[in-house]
Wavefront OBJ file of the C-alpha trace (Angstrom):
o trace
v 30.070 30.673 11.302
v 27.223 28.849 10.331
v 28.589 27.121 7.211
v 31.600 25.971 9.156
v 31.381 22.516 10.679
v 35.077 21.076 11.574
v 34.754 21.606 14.918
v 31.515 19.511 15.557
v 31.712 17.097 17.981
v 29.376 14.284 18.147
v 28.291 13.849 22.339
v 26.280 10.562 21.191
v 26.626 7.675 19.270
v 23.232 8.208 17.201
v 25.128 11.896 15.937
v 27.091 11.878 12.936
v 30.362 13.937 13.331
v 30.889 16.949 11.150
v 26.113 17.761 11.971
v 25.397 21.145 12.805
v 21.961 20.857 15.544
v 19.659 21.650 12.977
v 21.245 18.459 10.709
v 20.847 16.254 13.544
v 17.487 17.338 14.461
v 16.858 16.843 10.380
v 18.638 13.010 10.698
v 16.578 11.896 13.920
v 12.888 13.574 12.557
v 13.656 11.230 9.353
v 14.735 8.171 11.923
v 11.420 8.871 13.736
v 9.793 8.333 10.367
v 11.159 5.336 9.674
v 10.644 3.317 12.557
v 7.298 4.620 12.418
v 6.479 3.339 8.773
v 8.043 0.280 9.607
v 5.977 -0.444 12.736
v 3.169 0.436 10.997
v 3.658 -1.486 7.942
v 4.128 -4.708 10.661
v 1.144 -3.545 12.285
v -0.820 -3.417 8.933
v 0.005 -6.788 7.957
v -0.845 -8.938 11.015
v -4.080 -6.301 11.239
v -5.365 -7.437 7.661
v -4.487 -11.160 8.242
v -6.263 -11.191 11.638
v -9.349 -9.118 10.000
v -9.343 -10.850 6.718
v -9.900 -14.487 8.117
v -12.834 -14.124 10.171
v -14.243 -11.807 7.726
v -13.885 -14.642 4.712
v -15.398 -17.376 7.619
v -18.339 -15.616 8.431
v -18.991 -14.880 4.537
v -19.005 -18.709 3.825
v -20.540 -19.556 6.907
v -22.747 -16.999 8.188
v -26.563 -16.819 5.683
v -26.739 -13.074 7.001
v -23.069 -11.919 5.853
v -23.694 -14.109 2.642
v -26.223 -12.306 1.302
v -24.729 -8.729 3.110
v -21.334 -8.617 2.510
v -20.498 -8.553 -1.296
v -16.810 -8.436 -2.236
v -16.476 -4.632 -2.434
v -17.560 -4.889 1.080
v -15.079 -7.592 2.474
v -12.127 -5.891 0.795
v -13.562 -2.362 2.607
v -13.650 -4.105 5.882
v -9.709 -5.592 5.550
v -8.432 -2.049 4.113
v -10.066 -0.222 6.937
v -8.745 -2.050 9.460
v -5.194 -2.501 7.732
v -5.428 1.377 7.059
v -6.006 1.848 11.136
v -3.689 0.055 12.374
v -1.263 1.262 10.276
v -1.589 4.842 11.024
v -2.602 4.591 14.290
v 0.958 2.070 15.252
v 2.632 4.863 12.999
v 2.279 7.448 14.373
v 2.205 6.246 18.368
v 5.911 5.036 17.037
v 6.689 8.374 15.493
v 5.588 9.902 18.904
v 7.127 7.722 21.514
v 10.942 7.881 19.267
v 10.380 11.338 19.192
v 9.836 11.461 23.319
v 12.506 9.480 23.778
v 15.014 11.050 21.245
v 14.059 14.630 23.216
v 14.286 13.371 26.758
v 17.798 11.805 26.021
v 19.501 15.072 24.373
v 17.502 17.251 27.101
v 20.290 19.294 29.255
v 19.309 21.421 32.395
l 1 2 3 4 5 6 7 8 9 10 11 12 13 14 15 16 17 18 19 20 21 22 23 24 25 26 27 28 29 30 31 32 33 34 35 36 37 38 39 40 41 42 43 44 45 46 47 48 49 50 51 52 53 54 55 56 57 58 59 60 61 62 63 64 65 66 67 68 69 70 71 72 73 74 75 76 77 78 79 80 81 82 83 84 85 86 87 88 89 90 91 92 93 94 95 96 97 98 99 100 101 102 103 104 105 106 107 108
């Protein structure tokens, strides 16, 4: 009976009692997704701080990216390598929970 799930047992603790499989596949895809945007929000944060201060220096400091690099094209330089980071910690996060979540509930 597909509908009926009383007799569920939960074989780990990440399971919820009462899941059918396709539930608990549902519960750990959206798990996977959220350590993955919260990796990659950490990721984006220390990428635009570590991008936007040399970036700033050399524009203050540098006559070449003075007269090179107008705003628009500091800000582009931060969000592009904020943007990367982010997707790329993302979805290496999304990947390696998803390994890990497969390789644990794997039965021969």
């Amino acid at each position: 009976m597909a509908g009926d799930r009383s007799n569920v047992q939960a074989s780990s603790p990440l399971e919820m009692k009462g899941l059918g499989p396709l539930d608990q596949k549902i519960v750990m895809a959206k798990r996977c997704g959220h350590e993955g945007v919260v990796a990659g929000t950490r990721a984006a944060v220390l990428a635009t701080i570590a991008s936007a201060v040399p970036t700033l220096a050399s524009v203050r400091m540098s006559p070449w990216a003075k007269r090179n690099l107008n705003p628009t094209a500091q800000a582009l330089i931060v969000s592009l390598v904020a943007g990367s980071a982010y997707f790329i910690v993302a979805d290496k996060t999304v990947l390696a929970t998803a390994r890990k979540n497969s390789f644990q509930h794997w039965q021969p």
